[in-house]
N, C-alpha and C positions, 0 to 999 in steps of 0.2 A: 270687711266683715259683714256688714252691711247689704242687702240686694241691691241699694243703687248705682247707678251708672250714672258719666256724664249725658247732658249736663245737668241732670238734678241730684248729683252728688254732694250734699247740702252740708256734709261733716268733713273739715278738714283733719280735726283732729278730735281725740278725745282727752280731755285733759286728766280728768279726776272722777271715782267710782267709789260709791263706797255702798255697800248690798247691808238691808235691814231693815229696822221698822222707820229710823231718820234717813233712810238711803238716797241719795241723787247719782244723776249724773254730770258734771259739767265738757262742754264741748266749744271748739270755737271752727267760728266758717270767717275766711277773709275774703273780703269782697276787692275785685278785685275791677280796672275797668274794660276789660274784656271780656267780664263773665257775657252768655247770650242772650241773658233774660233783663240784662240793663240797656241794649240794643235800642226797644222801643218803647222804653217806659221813659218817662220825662226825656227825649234825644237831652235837648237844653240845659237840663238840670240833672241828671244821672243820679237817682235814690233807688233802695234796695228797695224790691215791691212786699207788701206786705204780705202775699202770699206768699212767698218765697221764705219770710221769716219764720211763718205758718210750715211753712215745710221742714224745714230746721228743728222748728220745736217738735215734730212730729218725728223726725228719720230721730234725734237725741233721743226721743222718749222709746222709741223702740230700742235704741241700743241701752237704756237701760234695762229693758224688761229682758234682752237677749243678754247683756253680761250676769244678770241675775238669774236667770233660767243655768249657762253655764256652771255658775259657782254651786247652785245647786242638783246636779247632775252630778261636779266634779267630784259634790261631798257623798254623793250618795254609794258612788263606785269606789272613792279611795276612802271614804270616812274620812278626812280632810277638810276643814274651813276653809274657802277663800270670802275674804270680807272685801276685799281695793283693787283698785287698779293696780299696786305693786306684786300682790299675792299671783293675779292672772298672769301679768307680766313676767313673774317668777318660771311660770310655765307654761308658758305659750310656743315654745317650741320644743315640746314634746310629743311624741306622736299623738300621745293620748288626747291631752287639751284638743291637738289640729280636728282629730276626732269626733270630739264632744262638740265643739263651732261648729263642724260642717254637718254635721248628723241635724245639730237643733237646728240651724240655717236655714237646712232644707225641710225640717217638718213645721214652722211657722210662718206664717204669713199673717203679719201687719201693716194695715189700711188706717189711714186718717180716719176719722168718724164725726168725725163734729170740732168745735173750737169756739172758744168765749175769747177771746182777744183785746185789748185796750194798746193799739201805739202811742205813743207818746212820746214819740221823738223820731228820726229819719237815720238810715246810716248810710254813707257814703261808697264811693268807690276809695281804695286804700287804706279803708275802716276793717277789722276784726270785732264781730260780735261772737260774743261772750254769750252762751246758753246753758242755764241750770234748768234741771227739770227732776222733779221728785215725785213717786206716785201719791198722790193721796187717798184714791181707794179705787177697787177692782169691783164688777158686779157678778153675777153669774153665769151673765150672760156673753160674755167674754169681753168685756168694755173696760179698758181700764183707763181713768181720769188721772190727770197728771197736771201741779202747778208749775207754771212754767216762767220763766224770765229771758229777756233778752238786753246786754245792756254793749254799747259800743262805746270803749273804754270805761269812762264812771258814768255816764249818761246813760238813763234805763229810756229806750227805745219800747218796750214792750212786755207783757203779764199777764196773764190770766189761766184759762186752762184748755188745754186738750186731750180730748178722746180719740184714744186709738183701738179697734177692733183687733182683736187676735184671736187667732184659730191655729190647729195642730192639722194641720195634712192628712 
């Protein structure tokens, strides 16, 4: 759904959606010991690089602002609520939904913009991190701030916030 490609295809999955004023997204990416960007970071010791986590919380936070842009599109045309990831899921293969993706898809583009970060822990190869990310507010200027988490299994690895730039084509 997403513009990325290997290998900074940062989202393996998306877990959980829910669109609104408490909205998040949760996503998980598994590390895995082949990924290429563990190649030359520690040979010795193999840990996920922090930017990379940075990336993560950044491709999640855009897929929330892109499943929330969807649901409201989808409500605008059918006057229909979708609030979750089960709602979308409900309709994702209809032409209309494939429509509404690929239309906004292609009329936005978002860019990393900044980042306040705190690691706090290391995740592994074989490890699945766990990322929530919620907006906490938009400016006018098309910046929207998003708090964010990163935890590999119960252990929080990482927090704080990122800005991501969005623009309409």
């Amino acid at each position: 759904m997403g513009g990325w490609r290997q290998p900074l295809m940062m989202v393996d999955r998306i877990d959980d959606f829910k669109k609104g004023d408490n909205g998040y997204v949760k996503v998980t990416k598994h590390i895995t010991y082949n990924d290429p960007y563990l190649l030359g970071h520690f040979p010795d010791d193999p840990i996920m690089p922090g930017v990379m986590i940075a990336e993560i919380f950044g491709q999640a936070s855009e897929y929330l602002s892109l499943l929330t842009d969807i649901c409201e599109i989808y409500q605008e045309k059918f006057n229909e609520e979708m609030k979750t990831l089960r709602d979308i899921h409900a309709r994702i293969n209809t032409d209309e939904m494939r429509h509404i993706i690929r239309t906004r898809r292609a009329e936005v583009r978002g860019v990393l913009a900044a980042q306040n970060l705190k690691f706090k822990g290391v995740a592994y190869p074989g490890d699945s991190i766990e990322v929530t990310s919620k907006l906490a507010f938009s400016d006018v200027h098309g910046f929207k701030h998003y708090s964010v988490s990163a935890c590999a299994g119960k252990r929080l690895i990482s927090n704080g916030t990122i800005i991501n730039f969005r623009e309409v084509k």
